[in-house]
N, C-alpha and C positions, 0 to 999 in steps of 0.2 A: 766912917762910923757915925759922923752924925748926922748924917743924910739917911742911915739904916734907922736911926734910933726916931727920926722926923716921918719917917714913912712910918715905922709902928706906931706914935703918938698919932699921924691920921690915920689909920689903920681902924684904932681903937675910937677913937671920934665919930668916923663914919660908922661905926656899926651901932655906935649909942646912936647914929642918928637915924642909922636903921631901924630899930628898936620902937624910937620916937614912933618914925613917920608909920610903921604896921599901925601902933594904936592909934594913932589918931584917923588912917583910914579907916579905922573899925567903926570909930566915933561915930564920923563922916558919916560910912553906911546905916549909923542907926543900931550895929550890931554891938556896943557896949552901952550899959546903962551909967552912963555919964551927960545926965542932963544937965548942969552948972554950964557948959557952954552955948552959947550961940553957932550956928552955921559959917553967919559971915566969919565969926573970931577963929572957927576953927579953918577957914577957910583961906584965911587972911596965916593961920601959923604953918598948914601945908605947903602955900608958896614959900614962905620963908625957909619951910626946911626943904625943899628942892631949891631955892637960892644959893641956902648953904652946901648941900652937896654936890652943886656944881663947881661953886668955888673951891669945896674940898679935891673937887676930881683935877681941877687944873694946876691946882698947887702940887698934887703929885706926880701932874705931868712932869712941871717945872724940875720937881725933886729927879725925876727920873733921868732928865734930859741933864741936870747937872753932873748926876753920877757918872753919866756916859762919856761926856766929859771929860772927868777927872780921869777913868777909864782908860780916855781914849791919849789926854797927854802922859799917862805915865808909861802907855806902850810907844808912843812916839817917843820916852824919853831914852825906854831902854832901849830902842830901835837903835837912835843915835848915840848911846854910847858901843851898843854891837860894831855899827860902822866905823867909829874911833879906834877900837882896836883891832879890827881887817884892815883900818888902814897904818896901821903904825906897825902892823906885822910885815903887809907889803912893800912898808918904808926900807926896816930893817934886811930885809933882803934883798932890796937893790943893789 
């Protein structure tokens, strides 16, 4: 649950960052009248927010590959307790 609840927090992250990066490409192109910035500056905050959502993307790799994980030992858990009891049924009737 808090691996579901960390992927909706970046979830929600990445699409404000979405959000961001639409307007300020708009800037960029010229196509909103927001003159108070400079090119370089908005230039200089485009990388930044492709910085950040690369970083967002691999944290939710991380996120992903831990769930699978956790996934993957609780069926290995019930696996082995399955074969604990095939084996203690095969016991009792020898």
């Amino acid at each position: 649950q808090a691996i579901q609840r960390q992927l909706e927090e970046l979830e929600e992250r990445q699409r404000a960052l979405e959000i961001f990066g639409v307007k300020l490409e708009r800037e960029l192109r010229g196509e909103s009248d927001s003159g108070t910035k400079d090119e370089s500056q908005m230039l200089h905050e485009w990388f930044e927010l492709v910085l950040e959502k690369n970083k967002l993307m691999r944290y939710e790799s991380e996120l992903l590959i831990i769930a699978q994980e956790l996934e993957l030992e609780d069926h290995q858990s019930r696996l082995e307790q399955k074969l604990r009891e095939k084996m203690a049924i095969d016991g009792k009737s020898k």
